[in-house]
N, C-alpha and C positions, 0 to 999 in steps of 0.2 A: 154611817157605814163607810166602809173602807172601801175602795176603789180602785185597784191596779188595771192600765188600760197598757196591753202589751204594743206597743208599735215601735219603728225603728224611725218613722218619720213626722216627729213630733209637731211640725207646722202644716203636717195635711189638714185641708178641709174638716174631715173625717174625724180626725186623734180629736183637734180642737173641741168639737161641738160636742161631742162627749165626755169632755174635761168641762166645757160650760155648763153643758145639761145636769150634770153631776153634782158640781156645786153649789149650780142652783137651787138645788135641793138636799142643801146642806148636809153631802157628802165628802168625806177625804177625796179626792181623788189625784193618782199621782200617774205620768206616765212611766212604762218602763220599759225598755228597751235592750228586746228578746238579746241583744249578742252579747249586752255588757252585762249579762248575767254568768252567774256561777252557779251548777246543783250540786248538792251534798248529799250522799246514796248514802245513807245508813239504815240498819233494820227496824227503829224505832223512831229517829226526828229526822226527816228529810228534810233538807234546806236549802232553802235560795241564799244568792249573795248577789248583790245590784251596783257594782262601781266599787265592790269593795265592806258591802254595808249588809247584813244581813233584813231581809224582807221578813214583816213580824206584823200580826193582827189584818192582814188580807183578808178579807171578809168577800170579796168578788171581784174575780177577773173578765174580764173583756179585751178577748185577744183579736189584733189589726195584726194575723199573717199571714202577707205575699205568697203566693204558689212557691214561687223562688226561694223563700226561706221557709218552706216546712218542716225540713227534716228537725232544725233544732228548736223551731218554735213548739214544732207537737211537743217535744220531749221536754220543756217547758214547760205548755199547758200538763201536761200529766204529772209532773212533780207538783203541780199546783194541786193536783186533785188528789196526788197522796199525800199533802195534809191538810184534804178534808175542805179546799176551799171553792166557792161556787163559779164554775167559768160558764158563761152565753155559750160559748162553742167548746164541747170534750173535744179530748185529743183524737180517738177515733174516729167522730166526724168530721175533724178538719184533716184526718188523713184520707177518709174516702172521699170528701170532696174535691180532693188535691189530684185526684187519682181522676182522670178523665176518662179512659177504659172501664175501672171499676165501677166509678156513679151511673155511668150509663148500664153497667152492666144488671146493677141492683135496680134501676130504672125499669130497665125492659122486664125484668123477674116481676116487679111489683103492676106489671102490667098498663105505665102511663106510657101516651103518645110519643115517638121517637122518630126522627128523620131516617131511612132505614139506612144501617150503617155497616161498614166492612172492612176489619182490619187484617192485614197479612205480616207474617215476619218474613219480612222479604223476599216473598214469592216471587218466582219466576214468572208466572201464568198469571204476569199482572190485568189483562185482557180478560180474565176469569172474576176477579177481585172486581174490576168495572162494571162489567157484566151481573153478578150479583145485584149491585146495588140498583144500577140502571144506565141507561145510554147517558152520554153527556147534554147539559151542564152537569156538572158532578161537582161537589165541595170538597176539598183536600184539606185536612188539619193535622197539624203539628200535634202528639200525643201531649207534648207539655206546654200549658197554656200562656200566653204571649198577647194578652188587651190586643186582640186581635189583628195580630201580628204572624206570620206562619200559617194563615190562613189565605188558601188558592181557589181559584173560580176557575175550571175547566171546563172550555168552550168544546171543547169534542174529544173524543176518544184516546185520539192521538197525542193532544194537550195533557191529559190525564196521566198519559202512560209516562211521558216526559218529567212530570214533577215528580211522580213517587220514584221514576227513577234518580232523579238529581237527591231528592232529601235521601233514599238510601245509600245514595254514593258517599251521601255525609255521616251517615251510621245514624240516621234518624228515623221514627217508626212515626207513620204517619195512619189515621181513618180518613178514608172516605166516605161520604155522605151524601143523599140525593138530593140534588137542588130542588128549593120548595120555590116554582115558578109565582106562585098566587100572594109568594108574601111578598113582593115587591120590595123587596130591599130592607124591611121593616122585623122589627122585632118587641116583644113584648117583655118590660121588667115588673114581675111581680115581688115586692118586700115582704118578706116575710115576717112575724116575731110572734112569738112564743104559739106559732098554731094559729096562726091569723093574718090574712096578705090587711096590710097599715097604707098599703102605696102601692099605687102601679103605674105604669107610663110607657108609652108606644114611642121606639126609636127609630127614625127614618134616616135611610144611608142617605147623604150627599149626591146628589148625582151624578152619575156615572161609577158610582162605588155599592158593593153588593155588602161590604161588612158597617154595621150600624154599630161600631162603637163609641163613645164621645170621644174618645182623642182622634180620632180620624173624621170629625166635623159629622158626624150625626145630628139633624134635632131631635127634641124629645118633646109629648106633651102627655097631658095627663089622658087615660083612660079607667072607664069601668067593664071591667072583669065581666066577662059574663060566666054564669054557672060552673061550666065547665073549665074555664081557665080557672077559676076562685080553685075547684077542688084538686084539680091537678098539680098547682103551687105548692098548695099544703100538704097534698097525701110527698109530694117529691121531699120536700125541707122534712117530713117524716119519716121515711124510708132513710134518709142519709141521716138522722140524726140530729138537725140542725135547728138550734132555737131560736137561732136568725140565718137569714141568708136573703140571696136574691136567685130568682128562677125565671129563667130567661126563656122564652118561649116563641116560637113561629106561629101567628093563625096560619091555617092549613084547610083548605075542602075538608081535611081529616078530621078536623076539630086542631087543639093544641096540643104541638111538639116541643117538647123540651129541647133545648140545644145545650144549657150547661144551669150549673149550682152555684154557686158562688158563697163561702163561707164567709167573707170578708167585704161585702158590697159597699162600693161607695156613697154616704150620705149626700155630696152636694148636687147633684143631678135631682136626685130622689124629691128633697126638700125643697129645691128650688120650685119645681116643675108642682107637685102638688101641694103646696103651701103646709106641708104638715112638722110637726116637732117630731120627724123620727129619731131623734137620740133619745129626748126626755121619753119616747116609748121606750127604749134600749134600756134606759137608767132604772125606769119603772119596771121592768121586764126580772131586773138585775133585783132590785129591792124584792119583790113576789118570791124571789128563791129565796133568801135569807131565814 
């Protein structure tokens, strides 16, 4: 089988083990690298061009794109799939995942757990938007997603009122979200692939830090799911579309809160922590469509 893995950073962790998993089981597999492409819009043979070279006998893509590069990578994966070729992630779901308003908003429709959330365009009666949600601490986020970065812990009201002021002085659209006191700094990643969490692992913030992501020195270890987080992962990577992904979750009194989707999750965290071959899932995932 033939193998294009879309990524722009061909020494990630990530790109690698999916060019190993791949050949391991004697597959082409080539990386390709969404900007140095060229599409070809015609009514009948739509085509790529990669450095120059026309891309021919694609038989499955697996696309590695950044938030940050969505706009031309969808447009990418969707010339991929008019002609006909099998991508882990359509272009519509990597555009509603990209879409941090929207997933949530298709979230809350399909009825899973949600931190309760509240975005304004620039309202005046910012006091009102707080209030919604709840009293302080309150979470401030950046509408466009930043490895949690753009991401505020507001200690009181007044705190609150001061950051969404500052991000819209900057012409930035921020949500608000109610601090989950019980998760203690902790977050849950479930992996998902093809309808099935493969991996999960509980991320603990650093001390004195409320965001649990690895680059800001999180640990991780392995966890089992229980019931309800298992069905919540799946029905979420469902609703958005997504044959893989990662689905980030708060335990909550409430049961499990989703906080985000993730269309692009990174394997070395994942693999490290539960000792498992999530690529050669990815690769076999890949082959089952063919």
């Amino acid at each position: 089988m033939v193998i294009k893995i879309l990524s722009s950073s061909p020494n990630a962790y990530s790109t690698k083990r999916l060019v190993e998993a791949g050949r391991k089981r004697d597959h082409d597999v080539e990386i390709i690298n969404p900007f140095y492409c060229d599409l070809i819009i015609e009514k009948k043979t739509p085509e790529i061009y990669s450095e120059g070279k026309k891309i021919e006998n694609a038989e499955a893509v697996i696309p590695r794109i950044g938030v940050s590069d969505i706009f031309y990578g969808t447009a990418l994966v969707r010339q991929f799939e008019l002609m006909k070729v099998f991508t882990t992630a359509g272009s519509q779901a990597l555009t509603r995942s990209s879409d941090r308003l929207r997933s949530l908003q298709m979230l809350s429709r399909a009825k899973l757990g949600l931190p309760k959330t509240a975005i304004s365009n620039y309202s005046d009666q910012l006091i009102d938007i707080i209030n919604f949600v709840d009293e302080a601490p309150l979470i401030i986020k950046l509408l466009e997603r930043k490895k949690g970065l753009g991401v505020v812990l507001a200690e009181t009201n007044n705190a609150a009122i001061s950051v969404i002021e500052a991000f819209a002085g900057l012409g930035t659209r921020v949500i608000v979200q109610k601090y989950i006191k019980e998760a203690n700094g902790a977050d849950v990643r479930a992996f998902v692939v093809d309808g099935k969490v493969v991996g999960a692992m509980k991320r603990q913030a650093k001390e004195g830090e409320f965001r649990s992501n690895r680059n800001l020195g999180s640990t991780a270890q392995i966890i089992h799911l229980s019931e309800m987080e298992e069905m919540a992962a799946i029905k979420a990577a469902k609703v958005l579309g997504l044959g893989i992904c990662g689905v980030d979750m708060i335990q909550s009194l409430e049961g499990p809160l989703i906080l985000k989707v993730t269309a692009s999750p990174g394997l070395e965290q994942i693999e490290s922590v539960t000792k498992k071959d999530i690529a050669k899932i990815i690769i076999k995932y890949a082959e089952k469509n063919i």
